[in-house]
Every structure is written in structure tokens, then in C-alpha cells.
C-alpha positions as CSV (number, residue, x, y, z in Angstrom):
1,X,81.2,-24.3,13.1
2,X,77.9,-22.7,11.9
3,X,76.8,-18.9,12.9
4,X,73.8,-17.4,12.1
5,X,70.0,-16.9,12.0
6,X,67.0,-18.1,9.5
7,X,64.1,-15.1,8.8
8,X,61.6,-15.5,7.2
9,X,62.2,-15.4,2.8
10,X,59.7,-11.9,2.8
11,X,62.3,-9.5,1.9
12,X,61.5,-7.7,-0.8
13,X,58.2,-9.6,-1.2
14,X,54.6,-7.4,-1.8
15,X,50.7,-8.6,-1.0
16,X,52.4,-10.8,2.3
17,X,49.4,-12.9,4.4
18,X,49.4,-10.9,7.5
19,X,48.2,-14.0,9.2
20,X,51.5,-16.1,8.5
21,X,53.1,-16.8,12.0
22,X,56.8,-15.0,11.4
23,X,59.3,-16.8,13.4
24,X,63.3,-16.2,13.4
25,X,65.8,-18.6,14.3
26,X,69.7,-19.0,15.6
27,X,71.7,-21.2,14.3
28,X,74.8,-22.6,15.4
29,X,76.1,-24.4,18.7
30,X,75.4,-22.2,21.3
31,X,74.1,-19.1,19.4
32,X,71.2,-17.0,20.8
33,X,69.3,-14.2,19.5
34,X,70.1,-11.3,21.3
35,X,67.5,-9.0,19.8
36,X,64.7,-8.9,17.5
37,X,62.3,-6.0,16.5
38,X,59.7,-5.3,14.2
39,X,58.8,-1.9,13.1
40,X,55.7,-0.2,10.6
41,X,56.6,2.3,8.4
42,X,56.1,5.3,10.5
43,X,59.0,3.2,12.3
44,X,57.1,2.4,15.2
45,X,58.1,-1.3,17.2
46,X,55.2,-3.3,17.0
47,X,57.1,-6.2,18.7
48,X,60.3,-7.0,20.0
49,X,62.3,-9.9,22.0
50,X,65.9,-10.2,23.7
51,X,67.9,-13.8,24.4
52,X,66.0,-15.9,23.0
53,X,66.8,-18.8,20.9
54,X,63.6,-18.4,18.6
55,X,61.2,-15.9,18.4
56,X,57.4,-16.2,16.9
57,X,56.7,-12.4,15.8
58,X,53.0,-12.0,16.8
59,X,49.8,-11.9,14.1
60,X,48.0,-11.1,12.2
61,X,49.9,-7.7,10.9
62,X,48.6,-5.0,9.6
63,X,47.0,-5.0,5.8
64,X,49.0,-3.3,3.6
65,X,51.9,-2.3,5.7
66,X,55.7,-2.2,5.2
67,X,56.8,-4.1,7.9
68,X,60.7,-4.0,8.8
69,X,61.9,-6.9,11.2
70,X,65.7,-7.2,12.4
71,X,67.4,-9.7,14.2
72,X,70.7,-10.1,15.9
73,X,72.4,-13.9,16.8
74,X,75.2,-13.7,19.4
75,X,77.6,-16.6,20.5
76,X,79.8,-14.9,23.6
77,X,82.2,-17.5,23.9
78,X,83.7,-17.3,20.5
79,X,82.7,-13.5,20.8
80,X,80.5,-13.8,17.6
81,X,77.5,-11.0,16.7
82,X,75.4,-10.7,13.3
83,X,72.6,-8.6,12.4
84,X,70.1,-9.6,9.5
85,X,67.5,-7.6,7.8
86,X,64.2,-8.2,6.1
87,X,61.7,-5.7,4.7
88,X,58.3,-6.7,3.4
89,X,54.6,-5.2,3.1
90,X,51.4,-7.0,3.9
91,X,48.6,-7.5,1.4
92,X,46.3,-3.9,0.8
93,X,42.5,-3.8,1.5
94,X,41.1,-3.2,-1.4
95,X,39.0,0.3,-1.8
96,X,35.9,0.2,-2.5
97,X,34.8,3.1,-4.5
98,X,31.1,5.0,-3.4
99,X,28.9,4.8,-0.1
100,X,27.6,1.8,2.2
101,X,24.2,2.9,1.4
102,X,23.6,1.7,-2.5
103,X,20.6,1.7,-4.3
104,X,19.1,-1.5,-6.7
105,X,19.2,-0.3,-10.2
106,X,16.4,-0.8,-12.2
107,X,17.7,-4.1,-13.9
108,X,18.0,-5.6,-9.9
109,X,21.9,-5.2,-9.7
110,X,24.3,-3.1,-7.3
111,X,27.5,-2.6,-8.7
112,X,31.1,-2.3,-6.5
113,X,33.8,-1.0,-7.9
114,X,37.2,-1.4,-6.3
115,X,40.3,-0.1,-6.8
116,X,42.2,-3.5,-7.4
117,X,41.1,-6.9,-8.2
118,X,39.0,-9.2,-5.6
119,X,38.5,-12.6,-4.9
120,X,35.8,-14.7,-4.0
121,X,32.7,-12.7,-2.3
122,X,30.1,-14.3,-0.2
123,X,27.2,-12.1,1.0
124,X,24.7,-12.7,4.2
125,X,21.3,-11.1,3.7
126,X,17.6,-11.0,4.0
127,X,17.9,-10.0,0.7
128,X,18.7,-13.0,-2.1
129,X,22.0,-12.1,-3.9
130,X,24.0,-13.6,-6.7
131,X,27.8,-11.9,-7.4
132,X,29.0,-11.9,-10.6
133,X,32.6,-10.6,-11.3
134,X,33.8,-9.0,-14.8
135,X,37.3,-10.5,-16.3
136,X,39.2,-7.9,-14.2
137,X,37.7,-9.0,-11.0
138,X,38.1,-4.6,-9.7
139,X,34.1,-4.6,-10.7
140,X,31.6,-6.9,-8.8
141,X,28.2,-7.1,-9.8
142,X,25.4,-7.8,-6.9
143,X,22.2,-9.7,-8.5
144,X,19.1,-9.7,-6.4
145,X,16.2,-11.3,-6.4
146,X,12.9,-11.8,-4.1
147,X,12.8,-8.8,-2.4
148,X,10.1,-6.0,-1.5
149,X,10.0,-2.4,-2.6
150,X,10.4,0.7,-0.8
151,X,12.8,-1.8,1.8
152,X,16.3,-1.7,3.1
153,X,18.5,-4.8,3.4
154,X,21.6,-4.9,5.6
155,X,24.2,-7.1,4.0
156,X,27.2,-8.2,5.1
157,X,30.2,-9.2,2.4
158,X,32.9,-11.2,3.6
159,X,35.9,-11.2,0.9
160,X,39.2,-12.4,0.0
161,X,41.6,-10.6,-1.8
162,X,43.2,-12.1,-5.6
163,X,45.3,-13.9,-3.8
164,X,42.9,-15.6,-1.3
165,X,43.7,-14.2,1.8
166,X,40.8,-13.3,3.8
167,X,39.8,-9.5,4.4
168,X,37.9,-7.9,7.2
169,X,33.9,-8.2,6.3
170,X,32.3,-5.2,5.4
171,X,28.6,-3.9,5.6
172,X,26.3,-2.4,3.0
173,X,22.4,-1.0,2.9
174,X,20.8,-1.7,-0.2
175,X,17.2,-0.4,-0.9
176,X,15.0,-0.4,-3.3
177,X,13.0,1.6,-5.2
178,X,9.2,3.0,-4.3
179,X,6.4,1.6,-5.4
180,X,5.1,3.1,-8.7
181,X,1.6,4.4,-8.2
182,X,-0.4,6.2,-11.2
183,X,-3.7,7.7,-11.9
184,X,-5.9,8.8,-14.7
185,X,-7.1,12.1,-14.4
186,X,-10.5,10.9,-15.6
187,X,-11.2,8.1,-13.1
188,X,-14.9,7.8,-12.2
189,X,-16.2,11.0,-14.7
190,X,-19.4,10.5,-17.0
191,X,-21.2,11.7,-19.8
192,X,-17.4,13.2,-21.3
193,X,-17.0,14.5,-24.5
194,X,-15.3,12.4,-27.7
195,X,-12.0,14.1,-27.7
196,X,-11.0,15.0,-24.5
197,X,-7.4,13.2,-23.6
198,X,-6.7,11.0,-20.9
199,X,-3.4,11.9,-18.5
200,X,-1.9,9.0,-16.6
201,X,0.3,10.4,-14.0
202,X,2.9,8.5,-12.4
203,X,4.2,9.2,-8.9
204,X,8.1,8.9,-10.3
205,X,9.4,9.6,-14.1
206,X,9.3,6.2,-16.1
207,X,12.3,4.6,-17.7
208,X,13.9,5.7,-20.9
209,X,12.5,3.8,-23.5
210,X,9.1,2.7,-21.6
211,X,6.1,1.9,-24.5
212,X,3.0,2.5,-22.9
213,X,1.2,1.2,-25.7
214,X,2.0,-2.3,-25.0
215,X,1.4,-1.9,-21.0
216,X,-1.7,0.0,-21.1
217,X,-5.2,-1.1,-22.3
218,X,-8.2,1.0,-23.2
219,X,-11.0,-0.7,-24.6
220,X,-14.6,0.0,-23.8
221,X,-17.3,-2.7,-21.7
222,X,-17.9,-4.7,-24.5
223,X,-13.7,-5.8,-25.3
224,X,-13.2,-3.1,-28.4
225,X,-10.2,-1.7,-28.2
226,X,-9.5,2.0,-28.4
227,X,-7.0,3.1,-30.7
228,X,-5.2,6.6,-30.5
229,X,-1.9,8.1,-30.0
230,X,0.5,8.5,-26.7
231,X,2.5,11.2,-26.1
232,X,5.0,12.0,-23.3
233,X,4.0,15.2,-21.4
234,X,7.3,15.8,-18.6
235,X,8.9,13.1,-17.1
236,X,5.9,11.8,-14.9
237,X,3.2,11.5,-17.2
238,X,1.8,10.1,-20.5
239,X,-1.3,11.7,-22.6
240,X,-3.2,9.3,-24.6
241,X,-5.3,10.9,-27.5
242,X,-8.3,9.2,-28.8
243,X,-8.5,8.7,-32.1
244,X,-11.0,9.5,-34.2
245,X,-12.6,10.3,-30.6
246,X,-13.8,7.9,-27.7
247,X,-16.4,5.9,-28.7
248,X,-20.4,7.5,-28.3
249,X,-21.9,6.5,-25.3
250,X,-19.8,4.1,-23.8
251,X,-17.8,2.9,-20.5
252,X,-14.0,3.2,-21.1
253,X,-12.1,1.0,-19.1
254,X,-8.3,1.6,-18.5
255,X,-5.9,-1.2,-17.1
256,X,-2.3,-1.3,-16.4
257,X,-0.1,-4.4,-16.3
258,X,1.7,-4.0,-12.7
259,X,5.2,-5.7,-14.4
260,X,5.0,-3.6,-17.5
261,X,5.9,-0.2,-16.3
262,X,9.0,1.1,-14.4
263,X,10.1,4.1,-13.0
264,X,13.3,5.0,-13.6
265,X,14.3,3.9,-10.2
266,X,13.2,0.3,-11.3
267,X,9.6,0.9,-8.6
268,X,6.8,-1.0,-10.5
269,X,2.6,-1.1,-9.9
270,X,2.1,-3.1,-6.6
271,X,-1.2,-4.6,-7.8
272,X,-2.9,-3.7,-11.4
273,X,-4.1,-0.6,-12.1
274,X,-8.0,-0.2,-13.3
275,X,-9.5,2.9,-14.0
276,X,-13.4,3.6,-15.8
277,X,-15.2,6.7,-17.0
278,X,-18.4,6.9,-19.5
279,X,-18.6,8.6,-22.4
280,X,-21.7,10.6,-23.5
281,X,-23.7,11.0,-26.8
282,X,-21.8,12.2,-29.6
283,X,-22.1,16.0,-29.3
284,X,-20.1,18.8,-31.2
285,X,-20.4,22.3,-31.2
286,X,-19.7,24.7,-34.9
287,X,-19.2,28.1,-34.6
288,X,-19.6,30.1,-38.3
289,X,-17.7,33.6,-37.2
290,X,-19.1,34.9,-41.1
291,X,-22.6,34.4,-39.7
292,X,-22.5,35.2,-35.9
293,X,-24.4,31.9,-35.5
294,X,-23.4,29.0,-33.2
295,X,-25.0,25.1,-33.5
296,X,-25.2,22.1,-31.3
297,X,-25.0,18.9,-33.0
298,X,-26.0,15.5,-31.1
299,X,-25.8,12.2,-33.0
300,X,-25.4,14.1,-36.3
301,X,-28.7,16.0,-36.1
302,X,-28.6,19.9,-35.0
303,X,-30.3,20.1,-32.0
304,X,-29.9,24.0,-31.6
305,X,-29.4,26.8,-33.2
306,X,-27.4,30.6,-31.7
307,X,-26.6,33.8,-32.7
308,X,-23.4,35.1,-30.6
309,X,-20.8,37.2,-30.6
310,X,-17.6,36.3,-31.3
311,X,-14.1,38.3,-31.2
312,X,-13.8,41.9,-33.4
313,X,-11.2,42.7,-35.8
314,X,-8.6,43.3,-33.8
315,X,-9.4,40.8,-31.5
316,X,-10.6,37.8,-33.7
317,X,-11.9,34.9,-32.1
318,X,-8.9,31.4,-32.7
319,X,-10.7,29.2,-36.2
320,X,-9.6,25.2,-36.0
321,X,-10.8,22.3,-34.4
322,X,-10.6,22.4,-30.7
323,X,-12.9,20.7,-27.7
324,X,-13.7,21.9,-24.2
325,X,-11.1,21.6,-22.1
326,X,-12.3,23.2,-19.0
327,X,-15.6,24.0,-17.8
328,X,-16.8,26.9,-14.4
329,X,-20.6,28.1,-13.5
330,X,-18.9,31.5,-12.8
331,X,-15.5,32.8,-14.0
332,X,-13.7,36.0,-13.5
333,X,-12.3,37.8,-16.5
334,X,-9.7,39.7,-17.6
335,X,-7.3,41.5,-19.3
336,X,-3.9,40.7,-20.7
337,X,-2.0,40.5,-17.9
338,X,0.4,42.9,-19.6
339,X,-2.3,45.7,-19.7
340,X,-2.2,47.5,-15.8
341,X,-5.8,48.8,-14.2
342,X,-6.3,52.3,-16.0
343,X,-4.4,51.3,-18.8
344,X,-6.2,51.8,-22.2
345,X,-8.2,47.6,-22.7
346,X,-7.7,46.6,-19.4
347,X,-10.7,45.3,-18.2
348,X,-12.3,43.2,-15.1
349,X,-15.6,41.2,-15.3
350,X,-16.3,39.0,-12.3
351,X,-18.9,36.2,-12.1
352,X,-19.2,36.0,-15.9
353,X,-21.5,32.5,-16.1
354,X,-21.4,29.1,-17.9
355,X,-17.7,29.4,-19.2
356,X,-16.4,27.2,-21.1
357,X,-12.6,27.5,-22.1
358,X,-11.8,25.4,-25.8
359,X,-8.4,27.0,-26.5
360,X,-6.1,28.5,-24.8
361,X,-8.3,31.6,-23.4
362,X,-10.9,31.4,-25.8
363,X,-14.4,30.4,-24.2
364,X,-18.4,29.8,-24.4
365,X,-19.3,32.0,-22.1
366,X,-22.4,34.4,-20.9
367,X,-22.5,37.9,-21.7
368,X,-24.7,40.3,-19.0
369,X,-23.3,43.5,-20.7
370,X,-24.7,43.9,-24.0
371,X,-27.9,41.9,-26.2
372,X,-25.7,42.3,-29.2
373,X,-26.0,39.1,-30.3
374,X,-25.2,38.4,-34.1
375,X,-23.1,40.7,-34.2
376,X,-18.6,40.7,-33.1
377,X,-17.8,42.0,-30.1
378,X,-15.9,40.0,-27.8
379,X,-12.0,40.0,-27.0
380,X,-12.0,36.8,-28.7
381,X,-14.5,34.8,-26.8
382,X,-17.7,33.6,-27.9
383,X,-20.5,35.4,-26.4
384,X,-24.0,34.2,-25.4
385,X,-27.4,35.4,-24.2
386,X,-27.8,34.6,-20.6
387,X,-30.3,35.1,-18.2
388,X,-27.5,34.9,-15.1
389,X,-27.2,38.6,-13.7
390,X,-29.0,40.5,-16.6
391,X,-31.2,43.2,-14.8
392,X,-30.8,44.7,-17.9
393,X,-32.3,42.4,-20.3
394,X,-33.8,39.9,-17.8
395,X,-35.9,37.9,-20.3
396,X,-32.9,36.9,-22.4
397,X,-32.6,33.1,-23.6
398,X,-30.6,31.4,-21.4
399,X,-28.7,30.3,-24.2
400,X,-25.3,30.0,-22.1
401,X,-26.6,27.6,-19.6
402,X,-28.2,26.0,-22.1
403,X,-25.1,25.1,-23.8
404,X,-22.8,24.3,-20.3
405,X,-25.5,21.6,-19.1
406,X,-25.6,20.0,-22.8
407,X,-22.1,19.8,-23.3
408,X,-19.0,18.5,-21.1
409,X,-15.4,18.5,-21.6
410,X,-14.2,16.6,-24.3
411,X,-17.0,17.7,-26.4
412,X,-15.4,19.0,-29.9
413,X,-15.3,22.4,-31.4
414,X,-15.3,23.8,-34.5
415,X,-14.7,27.0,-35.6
416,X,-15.1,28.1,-39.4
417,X,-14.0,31.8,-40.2
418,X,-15.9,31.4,-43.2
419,X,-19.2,28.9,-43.4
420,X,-18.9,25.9,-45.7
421,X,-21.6,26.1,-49.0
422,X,-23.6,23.1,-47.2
423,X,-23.6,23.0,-43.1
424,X,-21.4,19.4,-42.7
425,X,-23.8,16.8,-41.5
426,X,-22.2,14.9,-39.0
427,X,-23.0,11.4,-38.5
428,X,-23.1,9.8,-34.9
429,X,-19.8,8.1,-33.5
430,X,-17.9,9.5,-36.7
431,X,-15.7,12.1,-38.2
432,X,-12.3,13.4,-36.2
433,X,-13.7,15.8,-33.3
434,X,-9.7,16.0,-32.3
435,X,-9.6,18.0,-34.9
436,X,-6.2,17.1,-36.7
437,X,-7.2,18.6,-40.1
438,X,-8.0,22.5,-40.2
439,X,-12.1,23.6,-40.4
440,X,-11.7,26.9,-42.4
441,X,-9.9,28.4,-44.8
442,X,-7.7,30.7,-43.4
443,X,-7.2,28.7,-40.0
444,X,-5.7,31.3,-37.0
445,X,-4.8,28.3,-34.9
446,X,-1.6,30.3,-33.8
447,X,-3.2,33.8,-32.8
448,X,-3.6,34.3,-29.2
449,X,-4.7,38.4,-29.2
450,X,-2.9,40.5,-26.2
451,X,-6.1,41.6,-24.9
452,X,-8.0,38.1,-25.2
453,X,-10.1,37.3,-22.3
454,X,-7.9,35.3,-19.5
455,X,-8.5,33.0,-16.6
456,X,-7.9,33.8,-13.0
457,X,-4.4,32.0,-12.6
458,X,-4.6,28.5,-11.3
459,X,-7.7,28.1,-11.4
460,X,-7.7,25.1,-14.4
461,X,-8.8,21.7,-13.6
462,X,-6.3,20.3,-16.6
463,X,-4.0,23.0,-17.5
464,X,-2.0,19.9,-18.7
465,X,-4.1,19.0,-21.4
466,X,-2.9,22.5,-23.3
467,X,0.2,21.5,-23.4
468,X,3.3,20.9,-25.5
469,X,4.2,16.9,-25.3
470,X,7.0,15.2,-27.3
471,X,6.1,11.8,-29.3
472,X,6.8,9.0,-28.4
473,X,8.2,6.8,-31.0
């Protein structure tokens, strides 16, 4: 006569559906079960049932538990008792690796990683998304699309594991990257000189790779381009060098496509970027340190002519092709910072007029303290007759002020150490007033003398144009 019971075929079986109903069964003519439990693996009873003829084991179970369930069938009148076994573990959640809170990349995707292959992966969002899974199904990419910048999407992803069985939903953030804003640093200026870069700074550092060349337009009123070179200077901002120069006397215009540029957070220009500034007359200013004279040329004709003073032996004043960088009506000066106050050439001038800095800490500037003019005697600077603050030589030519209302930054500079046989004659709108050959014949580019004349720190309107930037290829 059959004796017995019927479990469930799970023993020994891995990745179980927790949400199959588990029932056990007597068999036999007057059999009953006299006890069934189920236990987790810490060997707790999650459910149990005495003298019953069937038992349905409650669910869903646990995810990836081992669960332990065992059964005993009795038939008291023949005295009969047997005790079965089964041992099985419920499909594991798979992990997903990092935080909720994910950010877009920059090509629009959000990547999961999990520890073990996934199934099918349906997202809910205010955010469009499109999931693509790689061969081994353990990395899911996210695509999105239509959203805003600068945002945070809640998303909820409701899974199944390889297998198909359905796993608990789970919640992510996803935002996206800022805006990227940018600004020229000469936006609305006039009258500038021919070789004075342009900075575009960027409120976050660009992408790898980023060609500003084919995102970024400079061409002046009447549609001619401007041709020149671009240069990386840091992470958050490009210099563009005119070259030959800017074109005389004309209204730059700069525009930037808004799709063209990223940041390296994937932000791109809200709207399109447009930016002007005027440049002036051709101007350019020589210095001949062999004659002590200084000229200004506009449109390729001298329009005057100065004797200064320029830096002594041991403090020669820089020979190359420079232009003025930055530009103060009074300017405090001073020492090396390496020479202390009663330290043998440290010095302190305050409210030294019209200075204009070309290179480094090399300037045009007045000079109040002597009327030597024609002869050296500077730290390296080029001195100038001034009227400014001369109660000693009060009917001076006010050759210094001169100079700082004619000229403006950008304007080029020369300086030969020895003259050339015939003064160049420049003509208008020509020539290379960036200066990438050298002017004289033993050019001093390099020397930067200890006791040159210095700024007061900080003080710089563009510091960043006397820089160091890297090419960009």
C-alpha cells in the first residue's frame, strides 16, 4: 500500500523563483503530515504546519536564501513515520556597483554595473531613456535624451533577473551637467592695439580633444575672417593670437556655436555666444636702446619722436618684440622682492605715472626723479619726461602721457639693442606686431634682471596674457 510524501523537486537546485507556491503532499491511504518546517540559513523557521494532509509553504521567499524545508508523513494505524528533506536557495539580487545619485556623461549615457548578469530593464522617468545591455548583460548602459541641464531626474528601474524573475524596483537620481557659460576678456573694449590676445574663459574645463577653431568665429563687421593661432592656457580657458595682428581699425566680432563646445561634464552654451570689441589705427612703438630714442609710428608714418632712458648695464632693459599688456595712470614701484628695505637696490617709488607694462616688468613709464633723458638709467624700464609730480623740473614735456593716451593695450613693441642702418618703415595694417621673429641682434628675450622694476602684486588686469600655454594641435 503506498507511504509517503511529494516535495517540491528544489533540492539541490540554485537561482529558485521565490514566488513559486511550495506545497508538500501525503501519500498513501490514510497518511497525514505530521509536521512540516521551513528554516533560512541562520536556521530560523519561517513557517511551519502539524496534521495536515497538504501544506502550501507561504511566498514569496527571500532572494537569494538557502531555504531548508522538512516534512514528516505518519499513518498511526499501521504505525508508519517518514521524514524527507529538501534544501534549495532562492535567486540573488543582483548588486549594483556605485551610488543612486549618477551623473550623465558627456556622450548622454549612465552606465550600471552589476555584479552578475540582468535581464530585461524598463525605466519610469521625466527623463527619456533608452537601455542598452553589452553581451554579458553585468553592464547596462542608460541612453538619454530630451532633457535640461543643470536638472535632476528621479528614475525608477524595475528589473528581472537572467532568468526572468522579477526583482524589487529600485531608484536612481541622474543629473546633468551645468550650463557652460564663457566670456572674452575683451567684450565691449575700443581703440585696442594689433596684437593683444583674446582669452575666452569657460566657467568648467572643456573636453579632451575640443577644437576651438572649428566652434569659434572671429571675423570683423564686414565677414573677413581673422586668422591666428589657439592655444590652451589651464583647463578653463583658450587664448587666441591674432596673426599677423587684428585688423587696423576695425569691429571684431566673436561668436560661439552653443552645440560645439563641451565641458568635460558634457554642460554646453545655453544660447550662442556673441562678443565685439574695436580695434584702433595701426600704432607701434620702437625703442633704439644704442640711441636712447623712442618713436611712435601710426599707419606707417612716425608720428613722434623721444629721447628716454632705458635700463643700465647691469640692469639692461628686455630687446624683442613685445606689445602692452597692461596699462595704470599711477603705479607703485619696486624692488625685487628678494631685496629687503635697507638692503643695498631696494627701492620704493609710489605714484610713478602713465605706466605701461610690455613684458614681464618692463614698462613705459614717467620718471619725476631725474631729466636725464638720452641717457641709461633705469632698472630696466623705459623712462620718460613727465610733467606729473615734477616740482623739480616742472616744464618737462609731458612725453609719458603723451604716449599712454596715444597708445592702448595690444599696441606692439619693439625693442632694438642695436638700431637698424635704415629706421624700418612700417606700412599700415601690415608687418607681424606679435612679434614672432626677433628685432635685434643680440635679442635678451629671456633676461628678467633681480632688481627690475616690479608691480604691486595683483594688481594686473591680464596677468593671464603673460603666460605659458600649451598648443593645441
Amino acid at each position: 500500500m503506498p507511504f509517503g510524501l511529494n516535495m517540491p523537486p528544489l533540492d539541490g537546485k540554485e537561482m529558485v523563483d521565490p514566488r513559486l507556491p511550495l506545497t508538500v503532499e501525503s501519500t498513501g491511504f490514510n497518511a497525514r503530515l505530521a509536521k512540516v518546517e521551513m528554516r533560512d540559513e541562520t536556521g530560523k523557521v519561517i513557517a511551519e504546519a502539524t496534521d495536515q494532509g497538504s501544506v502550501t509553504l507561504p511566498s514569496p521567499l527571500a532572494f537569494g536564501t538557502r531555504h531548508t524545508v522538512t516534512a514528516t508523513v505518519v499513518r498511526p494505524w499501521f504505525g508508519q513515520s517518514k521524514t524527507s528533506e529538501i534544501a534549495f536557495t532562492t535567486v540573488a539580487i543582483p548588486k549594483l556597483e556605485g551610488p543612486a545619485l549618477r551623473m550623465v556623461s558627456p556622450d548622454s549615457s549612465v552606465t550600471l554595473q552589476f555584479d552578475q548578469p540582468v535581464g530585461e530593464i524598463q525605466t519610469t522617468s521625466g527623463i527619456h531613456l533608452k537601455t542598452e545591455a553589452d553581451a554579458s548583460r553585468k553592464t547596462v548602459k542608460l541612453i538619454a535624451s530630451d532633457y535640461a541641464q543643470d536638472q535632476t531626474y528621479p528614475v525608477q528601474v524595475d528589473w528581472h533577473t537572467s532568468t526572468g524573475v522579477p526583482l524589487p524596483p529600485f531608484k536612481l537620481e541622474l543629473t546633468t551637467a551645468p550650463p557652460l557659460t564663457a566670456e572674452t576678456n575683451l567684450k565691449g573694449q575700443s581703440n585696442l592695439g594689433l596684437a593683444l590676445p583674446m582669452l575666452v574663459d569657460f566657467s568648467e574645463p572643456l573636453a579632451e580633444g575640443t577644437n576651438p577653431a572649428q566652434h569659434i568665429r572671429l571675423s570683423t563687421g564686414n565677414g573677413q575672417a581673422v586668422s591666428g593661432k589657439w592655444e590652451r592656457q589651464g583647463k578653463k580657458s583658450l587664448r587666441f593670437t591674432p596673426q599677423p595682428g587684428w585688423p587696423a581699425s576695425s569691429t571684431v566680432e566673436v561668436s560661439i556655436d552653443p552645440q560645439g563646445l563641451r565641458s568635460a561634464r558634457g554642460g554646453t552654451l545655453e544660447k550662442p555666444m556673441a562678443d565685439r570689441f574695436t580695434i584702433g589705427s595701426d600704432r607701434r612703438i620702437f625703442v633704439y636702446l644704442d640711441k636712447q630714442r623712442m618713436e611712435a609710428v601710426e599707419n606707417g608714418e612716425v608720428v613722434r619722436t623721444f629721447k628716454v632712458s632705458t635700463g643700465k648695464s647691469k640692469t639692461p632693459t628686455v630687446t624683442g618684440n613685445f606689445y602692452i599688456y597692461d596699462r595704470y595712470r599711477h603705479k607703485t614701484m619696486r624692488s625685487n622682492g628678494n631685496v629687503r628695505p635697507g638692503q643695498h637696490g631696494y627701492y620704493q617709488v609710489d605714484n610713478v605715472p602713465y605706466t605701461q607694462f610690455f613684458h614681464n616688468d618692463y614698462a613705459f613709464h614717467g620718471a619725476f626723479w631725474h631729466n636725464g633723458f638720452g641717457h641709461t638709467a633705469s632698472h630696466g624700464c623705459v623712462n620718460m619726461s613727465t610733467k606729473d609730480l615734477n616740482r623739480r623740473w616742472p616744464n618737462s614735456p609731458e612725453d609719458a602721457g603723451w604716449l599712454f593716451h596715444w597708445a592702448a593695450l595690444g599696441v606692439p613693441v619693439t625693442v632694438y639693442g642695436t638700431s637698424p642702418v635704415v629706421t624700418p618703415k612700417v606700412e599700415a595694417g601690415n608687418g607681424d606686431p606679435a612679434g614672432e621673429n626677433k628685432a635685434s641682434d643680440h635679442p635678451q628675450t629671456g633676461h628678467n634682471p633681480a632688481s627690475a622694476s616690479k608691480a604691486e602684486p595683483g594688481a594686473r588686469v591680464y596677468p593671464a596674457l603673460q603666460k605659458t600655454s600649451v598648443k593645441i594641435d
